[in-house]
Every structure is written in C-alpha cells, then in structure tokens.
C-alpha positions in Angstrom: 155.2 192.8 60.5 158.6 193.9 59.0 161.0 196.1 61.3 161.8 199.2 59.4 163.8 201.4 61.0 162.8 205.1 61.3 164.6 208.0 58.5 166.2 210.6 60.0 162.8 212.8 58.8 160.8 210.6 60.7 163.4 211.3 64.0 163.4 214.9 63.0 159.7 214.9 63.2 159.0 213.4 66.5 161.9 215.3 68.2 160.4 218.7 66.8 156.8 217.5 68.1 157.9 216.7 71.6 160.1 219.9 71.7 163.8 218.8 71.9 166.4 219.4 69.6 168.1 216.1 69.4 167.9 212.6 71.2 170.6 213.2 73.8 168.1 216.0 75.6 165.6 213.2 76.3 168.3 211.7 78.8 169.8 215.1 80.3 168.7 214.0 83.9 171.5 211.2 83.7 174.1 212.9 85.8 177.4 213.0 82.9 179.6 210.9 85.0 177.2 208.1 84.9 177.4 208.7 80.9 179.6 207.0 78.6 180.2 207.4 75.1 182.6 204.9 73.7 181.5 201.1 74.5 185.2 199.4 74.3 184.6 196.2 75.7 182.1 195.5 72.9 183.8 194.0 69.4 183.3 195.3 66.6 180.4 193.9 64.8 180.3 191.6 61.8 178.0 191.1 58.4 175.6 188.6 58.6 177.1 186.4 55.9 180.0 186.2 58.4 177.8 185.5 61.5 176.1 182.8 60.2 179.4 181.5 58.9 180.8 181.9 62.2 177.9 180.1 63.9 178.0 177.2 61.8 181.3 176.4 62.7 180.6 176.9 66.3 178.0 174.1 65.5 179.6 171.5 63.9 182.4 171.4 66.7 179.6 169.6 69.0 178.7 167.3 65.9 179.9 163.6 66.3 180.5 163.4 70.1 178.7 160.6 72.1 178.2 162.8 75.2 178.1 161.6 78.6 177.8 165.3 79.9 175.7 166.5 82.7 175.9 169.2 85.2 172.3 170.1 84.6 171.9 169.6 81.2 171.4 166.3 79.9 171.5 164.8 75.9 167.9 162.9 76.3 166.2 162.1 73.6 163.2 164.7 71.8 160.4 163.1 70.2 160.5 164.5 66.7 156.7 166.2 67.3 158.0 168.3 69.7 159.8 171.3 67.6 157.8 170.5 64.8 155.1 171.6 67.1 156.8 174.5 68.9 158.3 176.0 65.4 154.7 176.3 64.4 154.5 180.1 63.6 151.3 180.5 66.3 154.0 179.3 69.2 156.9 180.8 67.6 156.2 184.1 67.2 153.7 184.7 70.0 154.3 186.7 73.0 153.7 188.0 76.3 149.6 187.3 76.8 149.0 190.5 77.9 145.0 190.8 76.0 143.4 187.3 77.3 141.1 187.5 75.3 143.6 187.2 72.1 146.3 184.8 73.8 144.0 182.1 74.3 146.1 179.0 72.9 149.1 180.3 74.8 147.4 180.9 77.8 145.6 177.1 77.5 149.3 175.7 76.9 151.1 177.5 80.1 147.8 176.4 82.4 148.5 173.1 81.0 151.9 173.7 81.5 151.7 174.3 85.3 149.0 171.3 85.3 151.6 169.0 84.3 154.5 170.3 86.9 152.4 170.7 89.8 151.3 166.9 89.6 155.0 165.9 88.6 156.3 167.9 91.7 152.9 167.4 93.8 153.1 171.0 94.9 149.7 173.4 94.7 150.8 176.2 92.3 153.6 176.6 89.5 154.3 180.0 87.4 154.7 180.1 83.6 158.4 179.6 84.1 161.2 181.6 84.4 164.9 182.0 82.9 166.3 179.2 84.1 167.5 176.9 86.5 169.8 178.9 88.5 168.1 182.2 88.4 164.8 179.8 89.5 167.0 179.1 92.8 167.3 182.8 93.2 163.6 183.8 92.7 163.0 181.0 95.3 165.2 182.6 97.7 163.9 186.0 97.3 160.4 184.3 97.2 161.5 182.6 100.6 162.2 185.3 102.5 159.3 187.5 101.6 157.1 184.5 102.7 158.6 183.6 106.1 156.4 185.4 108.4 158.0 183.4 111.2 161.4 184.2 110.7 162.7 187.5 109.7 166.5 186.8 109.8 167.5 186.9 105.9 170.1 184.2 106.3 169.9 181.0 103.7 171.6 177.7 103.8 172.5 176.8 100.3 174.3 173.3 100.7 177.4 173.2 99.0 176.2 169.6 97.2 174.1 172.4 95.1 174.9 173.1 91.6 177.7 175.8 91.9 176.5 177.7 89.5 173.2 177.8 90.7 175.0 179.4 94.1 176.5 181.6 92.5 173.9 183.1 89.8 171.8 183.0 93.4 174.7 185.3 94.9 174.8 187.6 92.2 171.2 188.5 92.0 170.6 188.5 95.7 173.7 190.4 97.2 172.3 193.3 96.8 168.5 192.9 98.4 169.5 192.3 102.3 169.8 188.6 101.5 172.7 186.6 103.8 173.7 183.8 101.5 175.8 180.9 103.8 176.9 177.8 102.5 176.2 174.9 104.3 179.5 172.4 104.5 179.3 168.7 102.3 180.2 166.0 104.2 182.8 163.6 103.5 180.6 161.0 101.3 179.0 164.1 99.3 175.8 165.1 101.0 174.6 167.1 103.7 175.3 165.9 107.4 172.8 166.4 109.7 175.1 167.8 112.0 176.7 169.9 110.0 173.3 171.4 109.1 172.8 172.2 113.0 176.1 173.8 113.5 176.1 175.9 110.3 172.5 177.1 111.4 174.2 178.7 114.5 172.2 180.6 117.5 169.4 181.8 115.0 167.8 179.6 112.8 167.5 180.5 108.9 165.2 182.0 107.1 165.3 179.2 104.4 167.4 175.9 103.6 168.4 175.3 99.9 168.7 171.0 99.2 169.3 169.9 95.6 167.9 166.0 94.9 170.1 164.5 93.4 173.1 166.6 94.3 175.3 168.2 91.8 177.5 164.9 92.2 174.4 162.6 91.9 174.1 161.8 94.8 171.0 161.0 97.4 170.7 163.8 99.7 168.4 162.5 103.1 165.9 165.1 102.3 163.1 163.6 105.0 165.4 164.3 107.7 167.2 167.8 106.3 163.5 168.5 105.8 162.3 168.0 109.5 165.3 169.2 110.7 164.4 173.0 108.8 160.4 172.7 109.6 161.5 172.2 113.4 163.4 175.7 113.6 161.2 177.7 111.0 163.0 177.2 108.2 161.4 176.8 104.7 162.6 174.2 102.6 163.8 175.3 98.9 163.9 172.0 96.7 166.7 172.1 93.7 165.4 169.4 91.9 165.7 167.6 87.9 162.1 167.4 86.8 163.1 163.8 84.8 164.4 162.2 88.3 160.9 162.5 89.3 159.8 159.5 87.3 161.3 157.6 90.0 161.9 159.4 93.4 159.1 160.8 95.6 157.9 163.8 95.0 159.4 167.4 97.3 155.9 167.4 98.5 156.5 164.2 100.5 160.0 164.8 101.9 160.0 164.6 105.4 156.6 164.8 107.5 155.3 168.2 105.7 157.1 168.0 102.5 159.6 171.1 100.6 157.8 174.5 101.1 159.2 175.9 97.1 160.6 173.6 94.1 162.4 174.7 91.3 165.0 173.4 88.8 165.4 173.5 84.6 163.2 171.9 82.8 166.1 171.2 79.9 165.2 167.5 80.4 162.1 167.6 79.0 162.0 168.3 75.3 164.9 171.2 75.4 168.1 170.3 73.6 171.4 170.8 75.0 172.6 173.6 72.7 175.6 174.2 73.0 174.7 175.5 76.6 171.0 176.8 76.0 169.0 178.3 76.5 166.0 176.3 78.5 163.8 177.2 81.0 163.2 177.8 84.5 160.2 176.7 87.2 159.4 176.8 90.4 156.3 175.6 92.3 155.1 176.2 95.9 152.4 175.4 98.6 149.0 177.3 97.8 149.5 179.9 100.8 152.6 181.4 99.4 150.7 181.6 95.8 150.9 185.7 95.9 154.4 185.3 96.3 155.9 183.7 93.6 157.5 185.6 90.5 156.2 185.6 86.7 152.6 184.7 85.8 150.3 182.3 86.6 147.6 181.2 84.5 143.3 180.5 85.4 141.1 178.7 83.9 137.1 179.9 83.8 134.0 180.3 82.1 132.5 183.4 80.2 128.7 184.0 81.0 127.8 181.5 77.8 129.8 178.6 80.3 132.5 178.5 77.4 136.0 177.9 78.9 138.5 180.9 79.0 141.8 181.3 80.4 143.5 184.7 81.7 146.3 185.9 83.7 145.4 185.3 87.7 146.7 187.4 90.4 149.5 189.2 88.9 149.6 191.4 86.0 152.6 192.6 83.9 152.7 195.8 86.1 153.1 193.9 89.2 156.8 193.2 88.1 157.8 196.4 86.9 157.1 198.8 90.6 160.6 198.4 91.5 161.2 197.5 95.1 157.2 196.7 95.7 157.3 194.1 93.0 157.5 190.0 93.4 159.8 189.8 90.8 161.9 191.5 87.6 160.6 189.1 85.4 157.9 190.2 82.5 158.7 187.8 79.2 158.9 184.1 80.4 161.0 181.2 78.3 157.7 180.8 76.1 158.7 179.0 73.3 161.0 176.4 75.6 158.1 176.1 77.9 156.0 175.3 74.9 158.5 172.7 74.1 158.6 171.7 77.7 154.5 170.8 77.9 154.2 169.2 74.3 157.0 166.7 75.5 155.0 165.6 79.0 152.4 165.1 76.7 153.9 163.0 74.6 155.3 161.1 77.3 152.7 161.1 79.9 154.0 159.8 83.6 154.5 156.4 82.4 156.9 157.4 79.2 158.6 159.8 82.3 159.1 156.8 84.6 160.1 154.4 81.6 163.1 157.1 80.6 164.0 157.7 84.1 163.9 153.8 84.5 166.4 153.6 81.5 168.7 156.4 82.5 169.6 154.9 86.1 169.7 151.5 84.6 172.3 152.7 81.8 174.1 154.7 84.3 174.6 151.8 86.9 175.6 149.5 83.7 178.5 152.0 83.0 179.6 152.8 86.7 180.0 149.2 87.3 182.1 148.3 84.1 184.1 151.1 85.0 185.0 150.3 88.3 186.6 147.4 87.4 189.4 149.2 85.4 192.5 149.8 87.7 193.3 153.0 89.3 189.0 154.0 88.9 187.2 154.3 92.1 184.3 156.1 93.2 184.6 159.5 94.0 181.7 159.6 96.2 179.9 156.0 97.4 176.4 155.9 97.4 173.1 155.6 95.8 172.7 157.9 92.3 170.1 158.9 89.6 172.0 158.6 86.1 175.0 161.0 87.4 178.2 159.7 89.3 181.2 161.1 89.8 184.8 158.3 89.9 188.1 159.2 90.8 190.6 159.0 88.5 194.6 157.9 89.0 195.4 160.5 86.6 194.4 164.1 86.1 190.9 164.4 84.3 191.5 167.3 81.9 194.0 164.7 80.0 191.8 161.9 80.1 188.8 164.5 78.3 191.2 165.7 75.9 192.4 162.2 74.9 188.7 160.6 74.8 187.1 163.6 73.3 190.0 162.6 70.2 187.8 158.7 69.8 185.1 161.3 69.6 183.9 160.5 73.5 182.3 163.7 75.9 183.5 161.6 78.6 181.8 163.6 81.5 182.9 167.3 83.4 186.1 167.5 85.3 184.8 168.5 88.5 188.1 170.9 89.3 185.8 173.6 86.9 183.0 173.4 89.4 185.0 173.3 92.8 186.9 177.0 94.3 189.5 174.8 96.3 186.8 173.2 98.8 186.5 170.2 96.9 189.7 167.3 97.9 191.4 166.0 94.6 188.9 167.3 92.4 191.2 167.8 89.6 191.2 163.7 89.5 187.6 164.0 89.4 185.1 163.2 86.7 181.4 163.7 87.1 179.7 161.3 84.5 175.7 161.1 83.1 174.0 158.6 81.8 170.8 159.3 79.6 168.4 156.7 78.0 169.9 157.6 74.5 172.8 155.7 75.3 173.5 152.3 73.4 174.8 149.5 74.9 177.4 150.0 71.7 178.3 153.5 73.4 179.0 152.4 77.1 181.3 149.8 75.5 183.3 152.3 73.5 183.6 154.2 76.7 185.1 151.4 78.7 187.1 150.3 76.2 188.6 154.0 75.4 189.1 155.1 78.8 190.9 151.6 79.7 193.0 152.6 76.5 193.8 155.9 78.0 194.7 155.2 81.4 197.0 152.3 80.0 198.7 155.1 77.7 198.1 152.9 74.4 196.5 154.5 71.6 193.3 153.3 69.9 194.6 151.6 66.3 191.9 154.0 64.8 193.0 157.0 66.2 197.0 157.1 66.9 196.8 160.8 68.3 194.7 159.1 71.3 196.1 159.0 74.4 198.7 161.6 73.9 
C-alpha cells in the first residue's frame, strides 16, 4: 500500500479525540533537559533527484577495480538466480512473520535457512539471523554469559587475532550490561599462545573465550587445544568463524574433545555482495541446551490435525525481545531479505559447490602468495598455514603502494595500520590480502606484475601516474 502522510485535519482529529492539544503533550514526562530541539549534527537534507545523483557516483567509484579485499567481506562470485529470486516481490517486501499462519513461505525459507547452517557448522540450533557479523559476536557474548551456569564471573577473552571491529562493536554494545571484555595477547606468529591464554585467564577463570578460525590475518588458530584448554576451567567456547572456510576445515562442533559451545560470523560470503560495505547478515548457532538462550527467532516445522506440514515461530515470540532487561535480546526484524539471499545460494551450491569454491579460493590464494614472495623486499607478515587471506610485509609503507595500484585499477588488499591501535609491530608496512575463486589467473598476474612495478618505482607504460 502507498504511504500517505496524515493532513493536519487528520492530526487535529486524533489529538482532539485523545484529549491533548498538540503533539508535544504526548511526551511531557521527558524531563526538558533530556529534550532537544535543534538536531545540528544532522545535514541538511537533499531532493531525491540529487540523492540518486549522489549515489550513483558513489557507485561507479567501486566500478573497474579487481579487488583483492577482505577483512570479512569477500568479492565471491553470486549465481545470477540468486537476486533474481530474492527481488521477487513475495521475498522483498515481506516482513517480520508475526501471523504463522500467513508467513508460511518465509517461515519455510528461514527453517530451511537454519537447516542449512546447522549442518554447515554441525551445531544443534541456529536463529533466523541477526545484523551482522560483529553485533553476532556481541549477542554471543551476552548469550554466553546468561548460559554459564558454572561460572558467574562476567569476564570474556576476546583474542586479539579477532576481527577488530568485531571487538569493538562487541565493546560498545556490552559495556554497559556488567560484561568484563579482556583481550587476550597474539603471539608473535599471529595466533593465540597457549600460554598466553593461561596467564591472561588469571586466578579466576572466564566466563567465555572468543577464537576467530581463520583469524583476522588468516591465519590457523589451534582451536582443539584453545578449546580444551576453555572446557577444562569452565569456560564456553564462542567460535568467530567465515561460513565459506567451512567447505574445507572441520566443523566448531569438532574442535577439541567437546567441540565450540556458540558459532557466529557473517554470512556475506554466501550470495551477499560486497556493497560498498553492506549490508549482510548475521548468525549464530549453539548446542541444543542453550536453545532458550539465543537472540532473534527460531523457526519449527509441524503438522496441522489434516498431517499437512506447517511452520511457526518456536519458543520466542516478538514480545520476548521487547521486556527490557528480562529479554534474550533487542532484536525484532532480522536481515530477511539477505538471509533469503543467503539460503537460495547454499541451495544452489549444495556442500559440494561450497567445498569446490573453498577449494579454489585457497588454491588461488596460495598461487598469489607464492608469486609474490619472490619479489624483493616482500615477506610474510605472519608464517603459517591460511584459508584464502594472508597478510606480507612490505619494504615500503602500504598506504602508497594502495594508492599507486588502485591507479592500474588494482584493490590490492587492506593496510593493516587501519585495523591495529599501536599493538600491532610495523603494521603500517602491512598488507592483508584475499584471494576469492573469482580471480583469473589473468588477474593474479596483473597483480604481481604491478606491485613489482611499484616497489621498483617504475611506472606502468599504460598508466604514467603509477607509482607516483
């Protein structure tokens, strides 16, 4: 239906029925200096015409780039059906399932939806999704301690190999509920050391222990023996994982002897483009005991009295999130239409077109890291085993070798001085690189063969502002 805003008659109307004389009475228990009523830090606004206009040329700036970005978000490639599926009007305009009984397509897709992830991460139980990656690790957190009957300290380890980010979204949305937030040190070849992990943990053992596989720099975290280490002192085990890297490395459910307690992680990989930065969605999954605990909906599947099959909302209902301290979580509308684009492309792909992609990205990725290391000055930031991200050390500063590739129309990769406060050693020489299955063998030779140009100071015959 069309939005049509109300007259001033029809405002009129509805403030004389209700008994107030004009719309700021109906919020006269907001103390005044709470009130505000000038918003300066919002711009002024703009006409649509100029909007789009605007937008447009916000787009084309990522046009004609052969990225090699990562950092969580990846430029795999989308099988045509998927948006053409997920723009259909029924998925596009649909909403919250609040009445079963008329949601049951979207209710089928998001209980296939949590099908899919809960055999791709072997855990028991997933929700329908939440915002995102990083606000996924803080619903885990929260969802951690308020299932830890065994340890009531509120401390968590969050590994400083985890997305920052992801620590610090978790920071922000947890500093204020009691939650002790501690980051555990990265050793010197960019994981977690065991002993480390035993002398951040201190006299009292955490409530939880936050490991991303693969780290933020790609690299293999040992997650069996991070994970026994955490079971042994009480300590659940939050898993920070990218749902394509599954294709090829056990699932959280088998780390260790017992396996990660929560998963969660963006699901951008599957069928979500990179956009600019977003938006994509969120998901966690747990062990069936701490079901009642996790945030956003889950989905059921049953049968009516005729034995038809019927889906509906199981356990929690909208109001559930929405009684303040009492609820789970502050989530009511999931990422619907990117789930929706999520579950059509595992369906598409099934676990063999997963493990074939995943296959291809670490193959790709290896292929470039090797060619690269034979250029002088370029060695590995951090040795060791990696999915389809690495990070190399560069002999000169990273920003300028961006700049200059991004001119031969390169995204060479993310300068890791962005991501690190001062705890990282020489990370403004740093350069953390990803390799998808979209990439041609054509590309990674351009990429050799520019970045050799650049850190010889020549300039490409095809480009003369290169290198400068």
């Amino acid at each position: 239906m069309p939005f049509i805003p109300h007259t001033q008659a029809d405002v009129d109307e509805m403030l004389a029925e209700i008994g107030v004389s004009n719309i700021d009475a109906l919020f006269d228990e907001i103390p005044n200096e709470l009130t505000s009523d000038r918003l300066d830090h919002v711009p002024e606004g703009m006409s649509e015409l100029t909007m789009l206009q605007h937008m447009a040329e916000r787009a084309e700036q990522d046009q004609g780039y052969t990225c090699f970005l990562g950092g969580g978000s990846y430029d795999h490639h989308i099988p045509s059906a998927v948006w053409d599926l997920t723009t259909r009007g029924e998925f596009m305009t649909a909403y919250t399932p609040y009445q079963a009984e008329a949601s049951q397509g979207t209710l089928q897709l998001i209980y296939e939806y949590q099908s899919m992830m809960v055999a791709l991460t072997g855990m028991d139980v997933s929700n329908a999704s939440v915002y995102d990656g990083a606000s996924g690790l803080a619903e885990a957190v929260l969802m951690s301690i308020r299932a830890n009957k065994k340890n009531k300290s509120g401390r968590v380890l969050i590994a400083q190999t985890v997305h920052p980010h992801y620590t610090q979204t978790t920071r922000n949305i947890v500093q204020n509920q009691n939650v002790i937030i501690e980051a555990l040190p990265m050793g010197a070849s960019g994981v977690t050391d065991l002993a480390d992990l035993a002398a951040a943990a201190g006299d009292s053992s955490p409530g939880a222990l936050v490991i991303q596989q693969p780290n933020f720099f790609g690299r293999m975290e040992d997650v069996d023996a991070l994970t026994d280490w955490a079971h042994e002192q009480n300590t659940l085990v939050i898993a920070v994982v990218n749902p394509m890297s599954l294709g090829v490395l056990k699932p959280p459910s088998e780390w260790g002897t017992n396996g990660a307690d929560i998963v969660c992680g963006d699901g951008q990989p599957f069928g979500v483009p990179m956009a600019s930065g977003g938006p994509s969605f969120g998901f966690i999954c747990s062990r069936k005991e701490f079901m009642r605990q996790l945030p956003g909906r889950i989905i059921g599947k049953t049968e009516d009295l005729d034995g038809r099959t019927g889906y509906a909302l199981t356990l929690q209902a909208r109001e559930q999130h929405i009684r303040r301290g009492k609820a789970t979580s502050n989530i009511c509308t999931n990422q619907g239409l990117l789930v929706t684009a999520g579950t059509i492309y595992m369906s598409l792909m099934g676990p063999q077109g997963i493990r074939e992609t995943a296959i291809t990205c670490h193959r790709r990725a290896t292929e470039l890291q090797q060619r690269l290391l034979q250029i002088d000055g370029v060695e590995e930031f951090f040795p060791g085993p990696f999915f389809h991200e690495f990070a190399l050390r560069l002999p000169v500063p990273a920003v300028d070798v961006v700049q200059a590739m991004m001119t031969e129309s390169v995204l060479p990769g993310l300068v890791l001085s962005d991501f690190s406060d001062g705890n990282l050693v020489d990370a403004e020489h740093g350069l953390l690189i990803a390799v998808t299955e979209k990439r041609t063998n054509a590309e990674i030779e351009k990429y050799v063969a520019v970045l050799t140009r650049v850190l010889q100071g020549n300039t490409s015959p095809a480009n003369p502002q290169a290198g400068n």
